[in-house]
gemmi code that builds the backbone of each chain (N, CA, C; Angstrom):
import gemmi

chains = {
    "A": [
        ("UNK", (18.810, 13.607, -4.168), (18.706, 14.993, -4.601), (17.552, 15.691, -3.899)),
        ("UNK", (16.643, 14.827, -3.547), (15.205, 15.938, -2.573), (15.757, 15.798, -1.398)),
        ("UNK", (16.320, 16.864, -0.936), (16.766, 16.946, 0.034), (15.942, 18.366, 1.067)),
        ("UNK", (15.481, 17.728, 2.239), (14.903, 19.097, 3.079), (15.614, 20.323, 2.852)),
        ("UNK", (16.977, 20.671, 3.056), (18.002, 21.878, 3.080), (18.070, 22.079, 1.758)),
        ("UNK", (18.137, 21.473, 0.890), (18.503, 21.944, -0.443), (17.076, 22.659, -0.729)),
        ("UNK", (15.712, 22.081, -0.270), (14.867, 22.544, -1.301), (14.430, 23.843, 0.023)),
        ("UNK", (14.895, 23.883, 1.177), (14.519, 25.289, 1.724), (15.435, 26.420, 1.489)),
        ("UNK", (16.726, 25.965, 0.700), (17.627, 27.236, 0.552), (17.271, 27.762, -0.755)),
        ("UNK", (16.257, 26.450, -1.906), (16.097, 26.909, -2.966), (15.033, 27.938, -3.108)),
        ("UNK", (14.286, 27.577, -1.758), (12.721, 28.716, -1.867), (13.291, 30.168, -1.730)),
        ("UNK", (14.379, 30.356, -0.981), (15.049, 31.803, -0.967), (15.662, 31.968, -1.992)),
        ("UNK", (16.463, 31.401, -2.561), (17.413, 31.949, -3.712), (16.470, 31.647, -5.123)),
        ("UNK", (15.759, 30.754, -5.709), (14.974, 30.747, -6.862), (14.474, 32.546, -7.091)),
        ("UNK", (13.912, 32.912, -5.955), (13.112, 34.603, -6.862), (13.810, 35.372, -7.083)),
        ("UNK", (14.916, 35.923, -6.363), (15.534, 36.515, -6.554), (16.756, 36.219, -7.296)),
        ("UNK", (17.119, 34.929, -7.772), (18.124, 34.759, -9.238), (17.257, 34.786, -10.458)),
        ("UNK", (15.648, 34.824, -10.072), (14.994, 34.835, -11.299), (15.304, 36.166, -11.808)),
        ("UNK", (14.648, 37.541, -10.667), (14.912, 38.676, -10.363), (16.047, 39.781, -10.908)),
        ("UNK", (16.910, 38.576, -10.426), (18.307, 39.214, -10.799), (18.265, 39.319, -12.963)),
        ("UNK", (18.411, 38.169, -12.492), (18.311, 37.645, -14.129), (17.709, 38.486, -14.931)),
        ("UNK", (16.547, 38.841, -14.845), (15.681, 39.904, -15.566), (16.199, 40.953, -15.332)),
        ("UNK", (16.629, 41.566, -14.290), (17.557, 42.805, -14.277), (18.481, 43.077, -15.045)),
        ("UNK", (19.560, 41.697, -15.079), (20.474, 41.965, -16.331), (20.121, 41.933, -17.587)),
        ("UNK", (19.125, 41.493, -17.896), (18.216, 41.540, -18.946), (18.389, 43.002, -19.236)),
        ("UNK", (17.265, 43.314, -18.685), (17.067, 44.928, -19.150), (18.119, 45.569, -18.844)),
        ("UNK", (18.614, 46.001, -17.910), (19.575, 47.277, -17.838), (20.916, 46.182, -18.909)),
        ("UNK", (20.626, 45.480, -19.929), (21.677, 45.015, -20.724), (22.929, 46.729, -21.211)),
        ("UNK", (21.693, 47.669, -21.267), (22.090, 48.515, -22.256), (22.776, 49.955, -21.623)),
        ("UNK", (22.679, 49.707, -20.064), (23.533, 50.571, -19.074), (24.478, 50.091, -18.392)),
        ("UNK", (24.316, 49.299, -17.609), (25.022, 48.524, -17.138), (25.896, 47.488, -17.405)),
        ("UNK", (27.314, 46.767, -16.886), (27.845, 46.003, -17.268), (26.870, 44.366, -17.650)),
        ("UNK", (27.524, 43.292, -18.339), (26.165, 42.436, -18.039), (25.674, 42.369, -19.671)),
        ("UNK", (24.205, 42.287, -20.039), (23.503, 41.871, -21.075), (22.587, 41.268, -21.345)),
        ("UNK", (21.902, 40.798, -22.477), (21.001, 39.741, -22.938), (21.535, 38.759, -22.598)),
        ("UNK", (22.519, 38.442, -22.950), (23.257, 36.956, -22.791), (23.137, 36.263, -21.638)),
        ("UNK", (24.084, 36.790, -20.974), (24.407, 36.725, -19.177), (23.019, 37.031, -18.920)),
        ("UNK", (22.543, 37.133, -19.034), (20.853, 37.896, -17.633), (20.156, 36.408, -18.369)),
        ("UNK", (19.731, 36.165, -19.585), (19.202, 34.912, -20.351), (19.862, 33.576, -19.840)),
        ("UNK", (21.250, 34.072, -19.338), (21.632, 32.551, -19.123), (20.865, 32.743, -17.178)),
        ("UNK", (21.239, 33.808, -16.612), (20.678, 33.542, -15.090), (19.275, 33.008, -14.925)),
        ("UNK", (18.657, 33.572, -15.966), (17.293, 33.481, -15.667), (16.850, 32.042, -16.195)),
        ("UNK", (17.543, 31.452, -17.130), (17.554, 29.654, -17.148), (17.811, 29.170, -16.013)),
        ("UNK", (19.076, 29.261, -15.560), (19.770, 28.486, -14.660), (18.712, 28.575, -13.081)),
        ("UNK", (17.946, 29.613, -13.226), (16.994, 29.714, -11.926), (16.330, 28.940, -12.525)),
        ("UNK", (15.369, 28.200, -13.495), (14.462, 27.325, -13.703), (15.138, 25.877, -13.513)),
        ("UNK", (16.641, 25.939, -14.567), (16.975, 24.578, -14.322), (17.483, 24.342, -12.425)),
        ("UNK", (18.158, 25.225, -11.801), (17.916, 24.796, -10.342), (16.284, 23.990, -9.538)),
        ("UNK", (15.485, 25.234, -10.615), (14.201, 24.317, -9.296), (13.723, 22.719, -10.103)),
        ("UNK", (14.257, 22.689, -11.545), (13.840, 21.248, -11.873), (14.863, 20.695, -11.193)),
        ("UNK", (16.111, 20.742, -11.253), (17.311, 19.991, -10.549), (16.695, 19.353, -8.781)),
        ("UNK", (16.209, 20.492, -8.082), (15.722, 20.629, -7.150), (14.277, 19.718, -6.302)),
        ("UNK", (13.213, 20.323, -7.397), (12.079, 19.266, -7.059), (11.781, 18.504, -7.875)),
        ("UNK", (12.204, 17.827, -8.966), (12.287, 17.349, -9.861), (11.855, 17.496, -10.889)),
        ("UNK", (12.019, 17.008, -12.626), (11.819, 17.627, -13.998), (10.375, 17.595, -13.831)),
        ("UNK", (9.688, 16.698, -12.940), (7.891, 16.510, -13.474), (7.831, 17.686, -12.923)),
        ("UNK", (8.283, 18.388, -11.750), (7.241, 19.362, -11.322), (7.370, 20.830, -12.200)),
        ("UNK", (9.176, 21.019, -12.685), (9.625, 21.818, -13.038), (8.877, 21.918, -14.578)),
        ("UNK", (8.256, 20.517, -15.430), (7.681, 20.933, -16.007), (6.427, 21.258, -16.036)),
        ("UNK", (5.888, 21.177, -14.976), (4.383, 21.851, -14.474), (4.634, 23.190, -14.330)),
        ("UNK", (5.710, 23.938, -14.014), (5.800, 25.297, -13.958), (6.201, 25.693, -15.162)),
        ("UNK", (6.809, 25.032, -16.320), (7.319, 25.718, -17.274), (7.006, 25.089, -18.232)),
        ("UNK", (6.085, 24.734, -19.332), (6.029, 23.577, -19.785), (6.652, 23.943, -21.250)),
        ("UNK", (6.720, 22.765, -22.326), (7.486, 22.610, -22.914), (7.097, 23.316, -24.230)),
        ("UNK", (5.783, 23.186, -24.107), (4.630, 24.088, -24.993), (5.145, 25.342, -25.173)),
        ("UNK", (5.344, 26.047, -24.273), (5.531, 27.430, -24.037), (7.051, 28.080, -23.956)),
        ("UNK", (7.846, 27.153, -23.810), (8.844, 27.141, -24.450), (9.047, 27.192, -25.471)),
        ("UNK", (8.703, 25.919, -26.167), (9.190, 26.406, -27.705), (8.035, 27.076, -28.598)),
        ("UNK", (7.064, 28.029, -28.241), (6.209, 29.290, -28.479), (7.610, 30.248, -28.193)),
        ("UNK", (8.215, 30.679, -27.188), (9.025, 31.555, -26.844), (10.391, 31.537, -27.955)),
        ("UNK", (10.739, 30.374, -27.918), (11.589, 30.388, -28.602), (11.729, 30.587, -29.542)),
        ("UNK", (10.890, 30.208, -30.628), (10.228, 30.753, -32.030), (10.230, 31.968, -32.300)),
        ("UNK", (9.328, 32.214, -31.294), (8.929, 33.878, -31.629), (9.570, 35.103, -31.047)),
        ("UNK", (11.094, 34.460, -30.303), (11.862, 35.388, -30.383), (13.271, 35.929, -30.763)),
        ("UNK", (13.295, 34.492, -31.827), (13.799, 34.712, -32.812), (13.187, 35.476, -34.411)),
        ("UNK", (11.822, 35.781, -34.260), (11.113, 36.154, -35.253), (10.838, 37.685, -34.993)),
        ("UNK", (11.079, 38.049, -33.217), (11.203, 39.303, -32.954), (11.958, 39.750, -33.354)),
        ("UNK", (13.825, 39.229, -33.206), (14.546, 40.100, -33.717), (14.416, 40.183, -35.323)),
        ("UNK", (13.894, 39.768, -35.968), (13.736, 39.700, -37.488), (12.938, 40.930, -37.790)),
        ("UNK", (11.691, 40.837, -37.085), (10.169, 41.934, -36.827), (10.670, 43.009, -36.699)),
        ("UNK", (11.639, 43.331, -35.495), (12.343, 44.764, -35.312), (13.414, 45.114, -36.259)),
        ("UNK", (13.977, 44.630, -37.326), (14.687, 44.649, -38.174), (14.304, 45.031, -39.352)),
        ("UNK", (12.900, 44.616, -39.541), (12.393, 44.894, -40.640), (11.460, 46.144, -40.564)),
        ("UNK", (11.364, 46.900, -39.287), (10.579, 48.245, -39.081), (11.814, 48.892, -39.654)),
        ("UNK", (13.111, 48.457, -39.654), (13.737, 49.760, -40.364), (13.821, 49.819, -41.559)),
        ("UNK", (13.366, 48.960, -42.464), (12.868, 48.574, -43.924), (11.917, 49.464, -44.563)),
        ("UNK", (10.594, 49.389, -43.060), (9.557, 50.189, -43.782), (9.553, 51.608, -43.653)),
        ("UNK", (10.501, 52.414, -42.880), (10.867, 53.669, -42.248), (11.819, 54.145, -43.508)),
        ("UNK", (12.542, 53.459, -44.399), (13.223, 53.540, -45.481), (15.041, 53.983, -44.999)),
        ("UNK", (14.878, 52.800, -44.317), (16.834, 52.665, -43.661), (16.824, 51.553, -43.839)),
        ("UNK", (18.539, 51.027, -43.830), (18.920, 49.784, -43.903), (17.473, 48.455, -42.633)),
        ("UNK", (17.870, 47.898, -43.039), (17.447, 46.592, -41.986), (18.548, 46.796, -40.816)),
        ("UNK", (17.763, 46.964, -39.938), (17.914, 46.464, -38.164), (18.669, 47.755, -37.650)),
        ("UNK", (18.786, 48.793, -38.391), (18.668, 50.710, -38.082), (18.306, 50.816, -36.753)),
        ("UNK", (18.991, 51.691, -36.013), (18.445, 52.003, -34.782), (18.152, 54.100, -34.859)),
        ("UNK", (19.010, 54.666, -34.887), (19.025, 56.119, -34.767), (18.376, 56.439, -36.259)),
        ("UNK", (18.645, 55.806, -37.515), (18.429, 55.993, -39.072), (16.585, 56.043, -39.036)),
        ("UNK", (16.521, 54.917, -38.601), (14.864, 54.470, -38.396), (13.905, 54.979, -37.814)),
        ("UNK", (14.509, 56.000, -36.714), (13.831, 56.852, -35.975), (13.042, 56.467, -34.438)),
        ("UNK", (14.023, 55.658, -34.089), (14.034, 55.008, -32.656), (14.554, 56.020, -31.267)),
        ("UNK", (13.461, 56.632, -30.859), (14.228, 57.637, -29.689), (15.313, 57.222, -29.251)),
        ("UNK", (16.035, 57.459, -29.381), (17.614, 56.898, -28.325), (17.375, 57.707, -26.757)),
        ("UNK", (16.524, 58.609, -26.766), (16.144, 59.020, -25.109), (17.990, 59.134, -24.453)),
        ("UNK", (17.868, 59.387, -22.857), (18.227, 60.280, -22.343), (19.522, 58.947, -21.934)),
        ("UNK", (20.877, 59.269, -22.583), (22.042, 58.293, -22.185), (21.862, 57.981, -20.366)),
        ("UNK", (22.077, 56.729, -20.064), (21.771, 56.049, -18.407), (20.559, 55.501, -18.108)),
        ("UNK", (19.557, 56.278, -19.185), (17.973, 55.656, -18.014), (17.713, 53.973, -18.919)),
        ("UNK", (16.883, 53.782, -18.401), (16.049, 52.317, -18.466), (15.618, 52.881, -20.029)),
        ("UNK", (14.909, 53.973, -20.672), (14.469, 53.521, -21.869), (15.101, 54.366, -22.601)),
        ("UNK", (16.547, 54.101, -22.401), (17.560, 54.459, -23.628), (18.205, 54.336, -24.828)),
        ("UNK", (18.307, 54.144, -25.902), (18.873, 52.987, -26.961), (18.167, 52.248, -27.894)),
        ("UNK", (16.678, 52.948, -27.885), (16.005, 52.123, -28.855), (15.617, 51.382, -29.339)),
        ("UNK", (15.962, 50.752, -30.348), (16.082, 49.386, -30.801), (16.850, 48.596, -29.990)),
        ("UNK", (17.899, 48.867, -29.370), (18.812, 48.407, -28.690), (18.770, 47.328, -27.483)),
        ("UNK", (17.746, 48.284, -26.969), (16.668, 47.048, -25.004), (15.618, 46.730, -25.890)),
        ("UNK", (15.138, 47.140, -27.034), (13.493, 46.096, -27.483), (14.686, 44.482, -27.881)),
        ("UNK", (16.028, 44.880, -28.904), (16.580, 43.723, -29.043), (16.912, 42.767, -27.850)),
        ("UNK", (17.520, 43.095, -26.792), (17.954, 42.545, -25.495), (16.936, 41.654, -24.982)),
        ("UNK", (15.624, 42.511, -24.880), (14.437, 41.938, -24.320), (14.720, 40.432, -25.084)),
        ("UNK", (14.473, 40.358, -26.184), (14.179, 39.507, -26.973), (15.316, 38.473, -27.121)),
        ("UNK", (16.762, 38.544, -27.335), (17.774, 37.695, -27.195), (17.941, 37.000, -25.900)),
        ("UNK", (17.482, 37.498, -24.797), (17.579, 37.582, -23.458), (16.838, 35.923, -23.071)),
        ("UNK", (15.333, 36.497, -23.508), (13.943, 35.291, -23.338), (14.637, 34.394, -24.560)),
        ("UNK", (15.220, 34.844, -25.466), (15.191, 33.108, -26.694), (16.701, 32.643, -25.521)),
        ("UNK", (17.857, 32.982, -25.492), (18.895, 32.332, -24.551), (18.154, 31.504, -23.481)),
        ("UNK", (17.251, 31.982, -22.599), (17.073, 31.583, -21.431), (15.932, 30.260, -21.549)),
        ("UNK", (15.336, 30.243, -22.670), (14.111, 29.068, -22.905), (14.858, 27.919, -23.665)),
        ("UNK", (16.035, 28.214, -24.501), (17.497, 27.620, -25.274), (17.771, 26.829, -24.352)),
        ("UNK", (18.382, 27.456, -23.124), (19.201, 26.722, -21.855), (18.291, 25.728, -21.515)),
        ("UNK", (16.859, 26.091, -21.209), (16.168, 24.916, -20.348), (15.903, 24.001, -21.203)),
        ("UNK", (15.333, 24.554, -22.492), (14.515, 23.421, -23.331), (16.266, 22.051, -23.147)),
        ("UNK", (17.234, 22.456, -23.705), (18.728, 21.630, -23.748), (18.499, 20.628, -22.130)),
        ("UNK", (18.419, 21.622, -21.175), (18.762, 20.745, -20.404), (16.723, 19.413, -19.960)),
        ("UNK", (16.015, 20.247, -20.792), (14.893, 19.309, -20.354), (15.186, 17.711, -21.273)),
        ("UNK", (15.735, 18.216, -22.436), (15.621, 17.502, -22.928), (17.060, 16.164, -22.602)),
        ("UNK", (17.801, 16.916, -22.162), (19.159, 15.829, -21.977), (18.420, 15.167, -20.481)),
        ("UNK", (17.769, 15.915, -19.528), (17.246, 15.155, -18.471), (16.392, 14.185, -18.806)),
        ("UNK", (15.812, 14.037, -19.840), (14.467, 13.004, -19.877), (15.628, 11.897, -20.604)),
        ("UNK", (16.349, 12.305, -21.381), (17.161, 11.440, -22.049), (17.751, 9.869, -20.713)),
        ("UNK", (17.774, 10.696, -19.844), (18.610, 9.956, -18.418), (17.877, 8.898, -17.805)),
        ("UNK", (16.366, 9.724, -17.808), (15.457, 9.347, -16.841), (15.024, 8.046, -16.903)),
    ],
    "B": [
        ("UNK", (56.713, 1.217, -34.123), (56.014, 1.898, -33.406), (56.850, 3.354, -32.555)),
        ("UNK", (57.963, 2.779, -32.047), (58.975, 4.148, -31.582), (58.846, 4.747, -32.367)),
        ("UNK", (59.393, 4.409, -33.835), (59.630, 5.462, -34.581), (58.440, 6.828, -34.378)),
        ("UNK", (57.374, 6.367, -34.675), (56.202, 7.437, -34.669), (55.891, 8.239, -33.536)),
        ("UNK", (56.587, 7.273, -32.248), (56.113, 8.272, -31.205), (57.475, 9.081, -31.413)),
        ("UNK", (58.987, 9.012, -31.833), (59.214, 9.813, -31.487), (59.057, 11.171, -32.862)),
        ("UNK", (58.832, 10.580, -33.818), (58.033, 11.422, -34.852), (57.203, 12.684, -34.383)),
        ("UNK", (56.026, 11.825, -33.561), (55.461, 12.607, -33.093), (55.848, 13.628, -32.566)),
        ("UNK", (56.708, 13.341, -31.303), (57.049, 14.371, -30.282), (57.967, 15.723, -30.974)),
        ("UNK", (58.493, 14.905, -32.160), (58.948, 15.520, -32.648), (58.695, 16.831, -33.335)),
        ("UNK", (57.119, 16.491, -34.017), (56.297, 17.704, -34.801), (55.955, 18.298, -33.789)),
        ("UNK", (55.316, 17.605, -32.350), (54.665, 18.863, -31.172), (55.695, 19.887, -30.906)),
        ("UNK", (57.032, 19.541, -30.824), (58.599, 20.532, -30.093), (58.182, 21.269, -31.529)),
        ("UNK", (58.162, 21.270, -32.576), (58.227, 21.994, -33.914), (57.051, 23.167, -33.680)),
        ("UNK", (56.130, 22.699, -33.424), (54.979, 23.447, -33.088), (55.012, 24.280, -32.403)),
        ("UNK", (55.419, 23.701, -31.647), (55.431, 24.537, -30.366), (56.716, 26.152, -30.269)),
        ("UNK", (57.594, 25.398, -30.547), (58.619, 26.143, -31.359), (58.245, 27.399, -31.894)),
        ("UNK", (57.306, 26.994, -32.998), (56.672, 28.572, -33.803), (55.754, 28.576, -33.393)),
        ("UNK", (54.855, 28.176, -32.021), (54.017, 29.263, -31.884), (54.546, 29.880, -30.377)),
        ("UNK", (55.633, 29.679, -29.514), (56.477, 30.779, -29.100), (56.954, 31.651, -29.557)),
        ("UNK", (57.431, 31.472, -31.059), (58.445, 32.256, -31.740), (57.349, 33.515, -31.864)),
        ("UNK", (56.068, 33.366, -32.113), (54.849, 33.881, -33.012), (54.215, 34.966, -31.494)),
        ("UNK", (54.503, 34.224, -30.199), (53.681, 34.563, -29.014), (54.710, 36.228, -28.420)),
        ("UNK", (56.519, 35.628, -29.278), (57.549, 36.625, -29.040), (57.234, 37.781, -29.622)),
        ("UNK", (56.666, 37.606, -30.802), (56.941, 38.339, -31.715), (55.731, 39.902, -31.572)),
        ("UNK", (54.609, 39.217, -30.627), (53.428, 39.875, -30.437), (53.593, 41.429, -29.918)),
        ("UNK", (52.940, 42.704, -30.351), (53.804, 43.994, -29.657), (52.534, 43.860, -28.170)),
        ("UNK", (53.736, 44.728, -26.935), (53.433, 44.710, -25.783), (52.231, 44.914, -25.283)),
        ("UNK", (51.762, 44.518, -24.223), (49.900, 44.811, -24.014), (50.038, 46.430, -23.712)),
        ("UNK", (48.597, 46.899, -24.430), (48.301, 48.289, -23.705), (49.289, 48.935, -23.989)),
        ("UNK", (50.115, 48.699, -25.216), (50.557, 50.440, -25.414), (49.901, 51.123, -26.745)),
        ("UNK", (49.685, 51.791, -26.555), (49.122, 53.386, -27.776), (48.945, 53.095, -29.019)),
        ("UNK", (50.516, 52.431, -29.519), (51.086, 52.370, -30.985), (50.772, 50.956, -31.258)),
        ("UNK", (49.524, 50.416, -30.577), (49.406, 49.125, -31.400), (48.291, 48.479, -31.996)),
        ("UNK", (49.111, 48.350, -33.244), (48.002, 47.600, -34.731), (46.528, 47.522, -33.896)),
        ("UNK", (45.955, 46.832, -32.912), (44.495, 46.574, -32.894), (43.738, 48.618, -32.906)),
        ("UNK", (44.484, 49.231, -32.111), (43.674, 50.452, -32.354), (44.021, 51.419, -33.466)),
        ("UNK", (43.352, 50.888, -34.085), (42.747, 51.589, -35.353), (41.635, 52.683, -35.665)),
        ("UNK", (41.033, 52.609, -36.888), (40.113, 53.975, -36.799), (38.855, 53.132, -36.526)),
        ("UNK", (38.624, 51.517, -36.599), (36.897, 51.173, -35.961), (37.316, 51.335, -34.443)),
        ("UNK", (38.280, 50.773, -33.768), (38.126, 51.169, -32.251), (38.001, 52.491, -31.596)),
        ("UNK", (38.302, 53.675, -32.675), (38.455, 55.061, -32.427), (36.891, 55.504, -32.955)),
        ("UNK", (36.544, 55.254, -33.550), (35.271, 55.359, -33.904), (34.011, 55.050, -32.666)),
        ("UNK", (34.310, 53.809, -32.471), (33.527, 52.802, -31.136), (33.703, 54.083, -29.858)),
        ("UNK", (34.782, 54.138, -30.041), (34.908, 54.477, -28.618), (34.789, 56.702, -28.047)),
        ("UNK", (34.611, 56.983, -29.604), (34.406, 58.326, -29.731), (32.988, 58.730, -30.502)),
        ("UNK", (32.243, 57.606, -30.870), (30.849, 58.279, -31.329), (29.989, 56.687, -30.674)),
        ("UNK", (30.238, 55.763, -29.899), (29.144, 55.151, -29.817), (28.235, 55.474, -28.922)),
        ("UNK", (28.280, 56.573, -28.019), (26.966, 57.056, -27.233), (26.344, 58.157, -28.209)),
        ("UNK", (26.976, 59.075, -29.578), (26.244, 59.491, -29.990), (25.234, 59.072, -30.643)),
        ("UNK", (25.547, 58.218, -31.320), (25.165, 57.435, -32.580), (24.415, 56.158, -32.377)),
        ("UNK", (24.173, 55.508, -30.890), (23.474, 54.376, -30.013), (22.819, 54.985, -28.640)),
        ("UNK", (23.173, 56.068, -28.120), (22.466, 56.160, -26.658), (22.315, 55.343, -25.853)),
        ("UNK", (23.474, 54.659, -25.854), (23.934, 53.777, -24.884), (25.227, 53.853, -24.376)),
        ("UNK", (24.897, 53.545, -22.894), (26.068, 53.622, -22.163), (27.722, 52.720, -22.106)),
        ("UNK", (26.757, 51.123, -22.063), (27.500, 49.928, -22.562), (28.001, 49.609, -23.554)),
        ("UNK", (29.436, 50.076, -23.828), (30.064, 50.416, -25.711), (29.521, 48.866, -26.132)),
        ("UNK", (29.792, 48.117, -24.861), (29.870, 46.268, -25.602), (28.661, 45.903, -26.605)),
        ("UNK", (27.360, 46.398, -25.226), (26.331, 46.378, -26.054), (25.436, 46.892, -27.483)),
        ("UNK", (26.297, 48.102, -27.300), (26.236, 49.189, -28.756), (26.778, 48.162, -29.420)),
        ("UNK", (27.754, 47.495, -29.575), (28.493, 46.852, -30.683), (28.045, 45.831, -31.015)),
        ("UNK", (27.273, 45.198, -30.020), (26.779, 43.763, -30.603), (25.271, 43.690, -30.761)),
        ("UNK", (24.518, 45.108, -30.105), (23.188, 44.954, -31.026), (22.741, 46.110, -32.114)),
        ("UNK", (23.863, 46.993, -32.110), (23.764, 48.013, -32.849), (24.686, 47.908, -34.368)),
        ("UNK", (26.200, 47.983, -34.122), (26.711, 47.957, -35.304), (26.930, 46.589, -35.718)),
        ("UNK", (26.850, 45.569, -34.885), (27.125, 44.079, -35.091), (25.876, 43.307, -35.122)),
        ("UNK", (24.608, 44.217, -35.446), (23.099, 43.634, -35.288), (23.016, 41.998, -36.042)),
        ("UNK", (23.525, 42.379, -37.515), (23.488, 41.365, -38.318), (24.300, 39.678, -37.506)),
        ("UNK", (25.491, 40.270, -36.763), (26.057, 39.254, -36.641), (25.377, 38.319, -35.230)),
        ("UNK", (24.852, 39.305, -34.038), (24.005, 38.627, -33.234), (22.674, 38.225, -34.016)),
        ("UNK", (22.450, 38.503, -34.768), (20.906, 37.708, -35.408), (21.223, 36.181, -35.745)),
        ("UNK", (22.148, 36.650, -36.691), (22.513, 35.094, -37.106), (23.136, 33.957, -35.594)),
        ("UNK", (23.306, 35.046, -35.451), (24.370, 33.978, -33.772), (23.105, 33.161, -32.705)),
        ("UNK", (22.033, 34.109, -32.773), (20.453, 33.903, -31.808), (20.646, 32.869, -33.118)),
        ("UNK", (20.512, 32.730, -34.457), (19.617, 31.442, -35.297), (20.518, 30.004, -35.061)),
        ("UNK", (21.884, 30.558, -34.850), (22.568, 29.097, -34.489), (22.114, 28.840, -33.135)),
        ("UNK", (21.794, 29.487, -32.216), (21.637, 29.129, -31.120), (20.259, 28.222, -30.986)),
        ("UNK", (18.926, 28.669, -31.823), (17.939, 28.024, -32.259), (17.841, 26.768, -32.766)),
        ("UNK", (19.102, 26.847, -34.006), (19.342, 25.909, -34.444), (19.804, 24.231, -33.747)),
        ("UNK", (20.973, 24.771, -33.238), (21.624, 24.169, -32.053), (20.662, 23.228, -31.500)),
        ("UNK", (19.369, 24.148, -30.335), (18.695, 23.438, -29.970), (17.667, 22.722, -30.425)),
        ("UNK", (17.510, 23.273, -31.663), (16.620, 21.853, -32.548), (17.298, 20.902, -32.814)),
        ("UNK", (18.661, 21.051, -33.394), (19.157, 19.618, -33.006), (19.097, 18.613, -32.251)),
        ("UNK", (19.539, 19.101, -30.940), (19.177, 18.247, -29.954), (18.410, 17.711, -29.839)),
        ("UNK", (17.059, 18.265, -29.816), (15.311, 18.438, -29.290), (15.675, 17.138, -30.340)),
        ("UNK", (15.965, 17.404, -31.540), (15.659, 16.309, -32.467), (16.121, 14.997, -32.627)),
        ("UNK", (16.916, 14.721, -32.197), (17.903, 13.974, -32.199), (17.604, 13.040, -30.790)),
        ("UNK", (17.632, 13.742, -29.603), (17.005, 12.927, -28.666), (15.694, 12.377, -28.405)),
        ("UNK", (14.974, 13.136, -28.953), (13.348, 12.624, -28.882), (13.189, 11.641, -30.025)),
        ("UNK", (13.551, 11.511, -31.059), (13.576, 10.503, -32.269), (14.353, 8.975, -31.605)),
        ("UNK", (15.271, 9.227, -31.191), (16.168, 8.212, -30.111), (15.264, 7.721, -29.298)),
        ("UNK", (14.923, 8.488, -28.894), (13.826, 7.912, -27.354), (12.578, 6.795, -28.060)),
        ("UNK", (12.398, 7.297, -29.172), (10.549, 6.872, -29.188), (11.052, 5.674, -30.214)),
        ("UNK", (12.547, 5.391, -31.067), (12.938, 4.193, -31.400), (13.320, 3.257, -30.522)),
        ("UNK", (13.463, 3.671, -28.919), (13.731, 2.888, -27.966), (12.374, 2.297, -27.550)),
        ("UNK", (11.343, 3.638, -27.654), (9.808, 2.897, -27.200), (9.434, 1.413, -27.834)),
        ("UNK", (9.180, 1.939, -29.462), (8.291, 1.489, -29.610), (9.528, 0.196, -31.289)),
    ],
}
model = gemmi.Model(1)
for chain_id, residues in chains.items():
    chain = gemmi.Chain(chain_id)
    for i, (resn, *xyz) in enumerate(residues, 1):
        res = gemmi.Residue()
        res.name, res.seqid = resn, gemmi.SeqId(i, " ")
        for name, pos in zip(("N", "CA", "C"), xyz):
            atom = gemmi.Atom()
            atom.name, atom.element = name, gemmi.Element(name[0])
            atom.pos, atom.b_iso = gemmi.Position(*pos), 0.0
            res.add_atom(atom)
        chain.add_residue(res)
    model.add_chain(chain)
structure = gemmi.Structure()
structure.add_model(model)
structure.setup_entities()
């Protein structure tokens, strides 16, 4: 698997599928795409470079600590933003009721509650994917 | 032992049977007059940029009017991976030690 060609095609394609990934992230809420899909790209760029230079190094760049910090707490985000529409006096997880600019339909900060949620489903999917596959890799090792 | 296999084959042709009969019975894709568009798809599709300010109806629907149901869906997904996490690392360290 350490292969010269594999790990020089990975130095080009790793930033920019990270890149990408975060793009679909955010523009979840204009564009075709999402939290989901952009959360799963932006794993699959980490699990390539562990696949790549192997899990020790991949967990020197990402460690496991900080993973499941992420993961926690962004599942506790979408809870956090759910419950601002509680204290605004609207249902739980309100977007227009609660008083969330919905701003100008197309741009980047459109939708409110809508991209703060994305942000957040986006990073728990994408730390989900790796933590699964760190852990089925050590299982092997 | 025949008997059961041909038993068997017998209930799959049965099956199979009604769920052609069921696949016939389905009305045609994409026309106007059919049961799925109703008044939530007419709704979705005539107030969700007012009412979300968003462009992506999909996304209006699954973090806006379907908020509740992606929350819970992110906790199975959490869940999920504590399983694992748990399940393999407990495995491992009864192999250690």
């Amino acid at each position: 698997m350490r292969d010269f060609i594999l790990k020089r095609v990975a130095v080009i394609i790793l930033p920019l599928m990270s890149i990408y990934g975060f793009y679909v992230i955010l523009h979840g809420h204009v564009s075709p795409g999402g939290s989901f899909a952009g959360g799963i790209i932006v794993g699959l760029s980490f699990i390539t470079y562990s696949t790549v230079y192997g899990l020790e190094r991949g967990k020197v760049k990402l460690p496991e600590r900080i993973l499941t910090l992420v993961e926690s707490y962004g599942t506790l985000w979408y809870g956090i933003m759910g419950i601002v529409g509680i204290l605004k006096g609207a249902p739980f997880l309100s977007n227009k009721l609660a008083g969330f600019n919905l701003g100008e339909p197309g741009s980047l900060t459109s939708g409110g509650l809508i991209s703060l949620l994305g942000i957040g489903v986006g990073i728990r999917v994408a730390s989900t994917i790796i933590t699964l596959f760190y852990a089925m890799g050590e299982e092997e090792s | 032992m025949r008997i059961r296999k041909l038993l068997i084959i017998i209930v799959a042709l049965l099956a199979a049977y009604g769920i052609l009969v069921a696949v016939a019975e389905l009305p045609p894709y994409g026309m106007a007059d059919n049961p799925v568009h109703n008044h939530v798809s007419e709704r979705y599709i005539n107030k969700a940029l007012d009412e979300t300010g968003v462009t992506n109806m999909v996304t209006a629907i699954v973090l806006d009017y379907r908020a509740y149901d992606t929350m819970f869906e992110t906790i199975v997904l959490f869940t999920a991976a504590l399983a694992v996490v748990i399940t393999l690392k407990v495995s491992k360290r009864k192999e250690k030690g």
